[in-house]
Z-matrix of the N, CA and C atoms (Angstrom, degrees):
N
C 1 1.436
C 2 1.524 1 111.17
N 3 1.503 2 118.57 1 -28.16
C 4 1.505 3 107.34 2 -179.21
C 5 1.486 4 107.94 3 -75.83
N 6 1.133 5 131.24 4 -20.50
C 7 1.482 6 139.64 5 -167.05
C 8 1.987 7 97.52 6 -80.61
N 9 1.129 8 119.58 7 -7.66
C 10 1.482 9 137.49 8 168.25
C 11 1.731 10 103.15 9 -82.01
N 12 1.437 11 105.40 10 -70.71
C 13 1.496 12 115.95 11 -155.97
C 14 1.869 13 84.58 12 -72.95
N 15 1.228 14 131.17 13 -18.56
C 16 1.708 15 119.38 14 -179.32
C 17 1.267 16 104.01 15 -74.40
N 18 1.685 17 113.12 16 -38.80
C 19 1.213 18 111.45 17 175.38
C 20 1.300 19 139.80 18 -76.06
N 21 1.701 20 109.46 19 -5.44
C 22 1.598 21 114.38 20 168.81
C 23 1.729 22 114.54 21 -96.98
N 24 1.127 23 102.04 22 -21.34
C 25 1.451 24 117.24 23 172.98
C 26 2.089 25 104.81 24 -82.86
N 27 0.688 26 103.35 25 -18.06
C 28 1.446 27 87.93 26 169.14
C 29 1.782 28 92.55 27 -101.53
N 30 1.123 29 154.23 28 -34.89
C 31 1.266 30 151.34 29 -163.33
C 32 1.400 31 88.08 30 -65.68
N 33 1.089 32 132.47 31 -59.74
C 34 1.724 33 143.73 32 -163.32
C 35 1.317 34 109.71 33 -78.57
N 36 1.249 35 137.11 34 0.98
C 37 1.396 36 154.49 35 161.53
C 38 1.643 37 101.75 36 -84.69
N 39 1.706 38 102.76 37 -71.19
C 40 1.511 39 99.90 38 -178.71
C 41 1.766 40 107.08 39 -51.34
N 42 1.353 41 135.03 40 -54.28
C 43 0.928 42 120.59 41 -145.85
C 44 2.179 43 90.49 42 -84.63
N 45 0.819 44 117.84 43 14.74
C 46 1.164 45 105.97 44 -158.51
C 47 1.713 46 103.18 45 -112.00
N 48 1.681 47 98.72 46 -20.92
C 49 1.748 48 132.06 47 143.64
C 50 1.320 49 118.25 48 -55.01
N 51 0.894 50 103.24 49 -78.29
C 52 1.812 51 116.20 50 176.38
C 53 1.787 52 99.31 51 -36.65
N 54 1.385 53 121.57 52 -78.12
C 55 1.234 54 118.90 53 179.06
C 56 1.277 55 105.95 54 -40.35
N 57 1.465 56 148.32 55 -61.91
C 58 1.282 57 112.88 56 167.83
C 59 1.175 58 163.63 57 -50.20
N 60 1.249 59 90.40 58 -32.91
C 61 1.614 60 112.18 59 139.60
C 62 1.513 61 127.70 60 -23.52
N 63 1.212 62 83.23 61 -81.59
C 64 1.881 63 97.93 62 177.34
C 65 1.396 64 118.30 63 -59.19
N 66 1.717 65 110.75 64 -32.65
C 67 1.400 66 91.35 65 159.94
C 68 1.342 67 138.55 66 -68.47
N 69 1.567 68 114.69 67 -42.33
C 70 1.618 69 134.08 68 166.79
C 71 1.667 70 100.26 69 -43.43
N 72 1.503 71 134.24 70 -43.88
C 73 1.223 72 118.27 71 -157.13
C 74 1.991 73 101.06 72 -94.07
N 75 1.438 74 101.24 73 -14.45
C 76 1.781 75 107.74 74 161.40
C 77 1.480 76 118.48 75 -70.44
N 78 1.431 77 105.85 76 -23.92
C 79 1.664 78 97.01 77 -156.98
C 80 1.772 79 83.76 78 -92.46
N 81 1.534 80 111.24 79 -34.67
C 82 1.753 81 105.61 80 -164.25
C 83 1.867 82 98.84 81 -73.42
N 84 1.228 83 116.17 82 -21.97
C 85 1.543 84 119.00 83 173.50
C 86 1.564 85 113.55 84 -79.11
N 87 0.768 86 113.68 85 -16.00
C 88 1.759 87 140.74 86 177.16
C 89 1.752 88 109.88 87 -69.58
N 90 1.276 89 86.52 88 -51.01
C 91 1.759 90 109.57 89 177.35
C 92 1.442 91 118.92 90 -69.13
N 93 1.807 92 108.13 91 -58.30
C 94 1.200 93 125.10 92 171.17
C 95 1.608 94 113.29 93 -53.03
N 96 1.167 95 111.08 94 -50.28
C 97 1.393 96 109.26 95 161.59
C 98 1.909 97 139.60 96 -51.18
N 99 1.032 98 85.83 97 -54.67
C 100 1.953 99 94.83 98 162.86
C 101 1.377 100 97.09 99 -59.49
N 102 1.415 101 142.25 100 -55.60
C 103 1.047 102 114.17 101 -156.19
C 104 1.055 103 129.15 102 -112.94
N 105 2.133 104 111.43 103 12.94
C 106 1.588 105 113.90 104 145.17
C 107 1.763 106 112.37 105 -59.00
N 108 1.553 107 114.00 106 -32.56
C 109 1.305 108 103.54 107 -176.51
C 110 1.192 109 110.06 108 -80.61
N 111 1.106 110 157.25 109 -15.63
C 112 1.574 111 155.79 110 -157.57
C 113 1.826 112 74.77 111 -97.55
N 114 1.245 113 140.51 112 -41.45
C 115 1.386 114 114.29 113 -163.02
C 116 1.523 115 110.23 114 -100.26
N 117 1.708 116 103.96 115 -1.69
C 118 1.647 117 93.55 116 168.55
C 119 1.405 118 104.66 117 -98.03
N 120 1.433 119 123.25 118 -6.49
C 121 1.317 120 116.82 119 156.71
C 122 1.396 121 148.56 120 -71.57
N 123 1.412 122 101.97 121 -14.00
C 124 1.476 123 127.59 122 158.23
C 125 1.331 124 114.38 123 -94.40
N 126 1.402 125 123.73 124 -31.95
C 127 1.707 126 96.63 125 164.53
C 128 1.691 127 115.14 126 -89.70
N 129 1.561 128 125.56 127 2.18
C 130 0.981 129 122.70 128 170.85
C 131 1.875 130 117.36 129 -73.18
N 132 1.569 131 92.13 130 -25.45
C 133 1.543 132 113.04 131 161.22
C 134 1.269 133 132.30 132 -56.62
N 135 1.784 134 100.69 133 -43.26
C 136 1.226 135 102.39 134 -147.42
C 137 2.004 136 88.58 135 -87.55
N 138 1.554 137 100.88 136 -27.22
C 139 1.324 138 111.81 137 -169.69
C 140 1.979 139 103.89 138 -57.65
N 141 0.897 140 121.51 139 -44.90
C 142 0.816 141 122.79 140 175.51
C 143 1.691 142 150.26 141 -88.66
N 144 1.571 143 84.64 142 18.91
C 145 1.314 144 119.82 143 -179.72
C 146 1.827 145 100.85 144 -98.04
N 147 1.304 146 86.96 145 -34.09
C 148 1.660 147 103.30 146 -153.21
C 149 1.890 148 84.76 147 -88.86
N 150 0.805 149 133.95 148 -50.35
C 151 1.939 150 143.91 149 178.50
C 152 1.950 151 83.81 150 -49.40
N 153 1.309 152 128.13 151 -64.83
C 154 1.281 153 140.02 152 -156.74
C 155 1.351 154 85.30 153 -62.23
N 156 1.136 155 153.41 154 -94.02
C 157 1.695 156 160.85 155 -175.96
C 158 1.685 157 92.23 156 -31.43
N 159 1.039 158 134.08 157 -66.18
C 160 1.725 159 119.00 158 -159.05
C 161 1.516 160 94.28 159 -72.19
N 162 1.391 161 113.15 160 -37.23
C 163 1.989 162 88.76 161 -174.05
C 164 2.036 163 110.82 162 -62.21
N 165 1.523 164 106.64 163 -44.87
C 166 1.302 165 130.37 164 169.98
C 167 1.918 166 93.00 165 -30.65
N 168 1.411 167 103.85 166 -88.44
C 169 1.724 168 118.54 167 -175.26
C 170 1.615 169 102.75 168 -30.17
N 171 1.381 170 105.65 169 -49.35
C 172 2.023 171 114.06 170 -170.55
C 173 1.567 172 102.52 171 -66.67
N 174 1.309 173 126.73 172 -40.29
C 175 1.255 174 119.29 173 160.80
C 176 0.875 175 142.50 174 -54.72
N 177 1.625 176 120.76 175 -40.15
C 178 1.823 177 137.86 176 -172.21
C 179 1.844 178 89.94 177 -76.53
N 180 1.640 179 114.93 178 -31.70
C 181 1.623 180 108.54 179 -176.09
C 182 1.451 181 118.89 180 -61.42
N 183 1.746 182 97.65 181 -42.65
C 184 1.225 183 108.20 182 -179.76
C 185 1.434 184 140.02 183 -71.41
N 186 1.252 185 91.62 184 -21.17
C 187 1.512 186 129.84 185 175.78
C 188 1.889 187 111.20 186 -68.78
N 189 1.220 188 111.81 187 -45.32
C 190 1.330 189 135.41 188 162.86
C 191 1.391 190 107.56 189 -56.24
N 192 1.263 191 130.17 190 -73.83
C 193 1.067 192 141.65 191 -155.92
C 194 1.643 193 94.80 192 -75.25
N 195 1.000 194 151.22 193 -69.10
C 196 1.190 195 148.21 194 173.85
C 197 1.799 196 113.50 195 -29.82
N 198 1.303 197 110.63 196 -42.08
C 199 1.167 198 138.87 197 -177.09
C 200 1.724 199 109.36 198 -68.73
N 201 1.109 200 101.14 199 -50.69
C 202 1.877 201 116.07 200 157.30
C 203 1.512 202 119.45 201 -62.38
N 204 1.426 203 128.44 202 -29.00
C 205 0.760 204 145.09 203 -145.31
C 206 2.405 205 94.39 204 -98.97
N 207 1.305 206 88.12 205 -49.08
C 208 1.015 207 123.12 206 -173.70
C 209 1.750 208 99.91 207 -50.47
N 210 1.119 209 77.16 208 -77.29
C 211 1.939 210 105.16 209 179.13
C 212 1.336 211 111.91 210 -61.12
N 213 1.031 212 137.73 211 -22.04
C 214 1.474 213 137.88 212 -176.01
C 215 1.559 214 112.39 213 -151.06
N 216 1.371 215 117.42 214 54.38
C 217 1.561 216 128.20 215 164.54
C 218 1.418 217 107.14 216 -44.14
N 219 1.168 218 176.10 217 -16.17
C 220 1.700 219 151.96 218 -71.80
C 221 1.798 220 75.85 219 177.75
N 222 1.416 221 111.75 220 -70.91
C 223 1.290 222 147.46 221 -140.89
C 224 1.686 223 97.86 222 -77.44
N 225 1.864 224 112.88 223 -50.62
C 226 1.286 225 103.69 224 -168.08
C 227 1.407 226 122.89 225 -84.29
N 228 2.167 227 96.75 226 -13.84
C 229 1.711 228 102.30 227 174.45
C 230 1.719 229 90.38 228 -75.15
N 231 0.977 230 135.22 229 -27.35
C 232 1.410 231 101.12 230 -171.57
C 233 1.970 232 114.45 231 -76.03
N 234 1.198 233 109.16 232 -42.28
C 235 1.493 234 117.67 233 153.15
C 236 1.308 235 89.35 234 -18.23
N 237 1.698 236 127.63 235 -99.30
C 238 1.086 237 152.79 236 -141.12
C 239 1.985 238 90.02 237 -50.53
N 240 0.902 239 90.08 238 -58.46
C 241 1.829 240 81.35 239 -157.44
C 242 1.932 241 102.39 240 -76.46
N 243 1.379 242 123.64 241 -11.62
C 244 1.454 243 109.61 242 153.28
C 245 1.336 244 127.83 243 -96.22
N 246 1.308 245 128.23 244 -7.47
C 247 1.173 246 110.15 245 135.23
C 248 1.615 247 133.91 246 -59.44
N 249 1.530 248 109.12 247 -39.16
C 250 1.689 249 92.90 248 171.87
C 251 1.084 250 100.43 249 -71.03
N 252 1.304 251 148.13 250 -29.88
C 253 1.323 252 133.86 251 -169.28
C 254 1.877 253 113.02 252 -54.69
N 255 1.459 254 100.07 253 -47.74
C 256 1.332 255 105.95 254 -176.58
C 257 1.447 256 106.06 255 -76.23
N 258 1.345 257 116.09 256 -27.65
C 259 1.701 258 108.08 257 -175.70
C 260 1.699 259 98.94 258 -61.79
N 261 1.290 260 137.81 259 -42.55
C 262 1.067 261 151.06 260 -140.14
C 263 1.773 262 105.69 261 -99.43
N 264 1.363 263 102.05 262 -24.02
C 265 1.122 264 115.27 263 166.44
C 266 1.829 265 122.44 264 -70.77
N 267 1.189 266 94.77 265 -43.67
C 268 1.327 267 117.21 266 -166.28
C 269 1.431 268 111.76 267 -78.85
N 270 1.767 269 101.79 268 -29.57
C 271 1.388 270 101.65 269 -172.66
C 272 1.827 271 104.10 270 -91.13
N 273 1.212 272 101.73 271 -14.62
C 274 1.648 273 98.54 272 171.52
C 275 1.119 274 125.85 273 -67.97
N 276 1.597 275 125.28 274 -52.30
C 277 1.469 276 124.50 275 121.62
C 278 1.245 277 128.07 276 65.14
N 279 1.549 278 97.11 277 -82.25
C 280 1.373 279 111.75 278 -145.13
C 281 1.697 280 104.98 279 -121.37
């Protein structure tokens, strides 16, 4: 009969292992978890800081260029028609 009670007392040891286990590998997944999100929350930040500045930059260009456009009509159709000229050139080409 003791070769019984050795054998439930070591079962209740292992499992009493194991449960620690499983907790230590919840709490370190627990961790890993908070702090993939704390870092997709800062580049979800940062991403959209950075989208906010290039539309900003695409505006101040456009803003310019319209502004050039404005001021020197004569000047930008000719721009305009040598670049198509050369696009048209270039694309024959090939």
């Amino acid at each position: 009969m003791s070769t019984n009670t050795n054998g439930h007392q070591t079962t209740t040891r292992v499992a009493g292992k194991a449960h620690e286990a499983v907790d230590r590998v919840a709490k370190t997944a627990g961790n890993a978890e908070e702090y993939t999100r704390e870092q997709a929350s800062h580049a979800d930040e940062s991403l959209r800081e950075a989208a906010a500045q290039g539309r900003q930059k695409a505006e101040d260009v456009l803003g310019r260029v319209n502004s050039y456009v404005s001021d020197n009509p004569m000047i930008s159709i000719g721009i305009a028609f040598a670049a198509g000229a050369l696009y048209w050139s270039l694309k024959r080409s090939r």
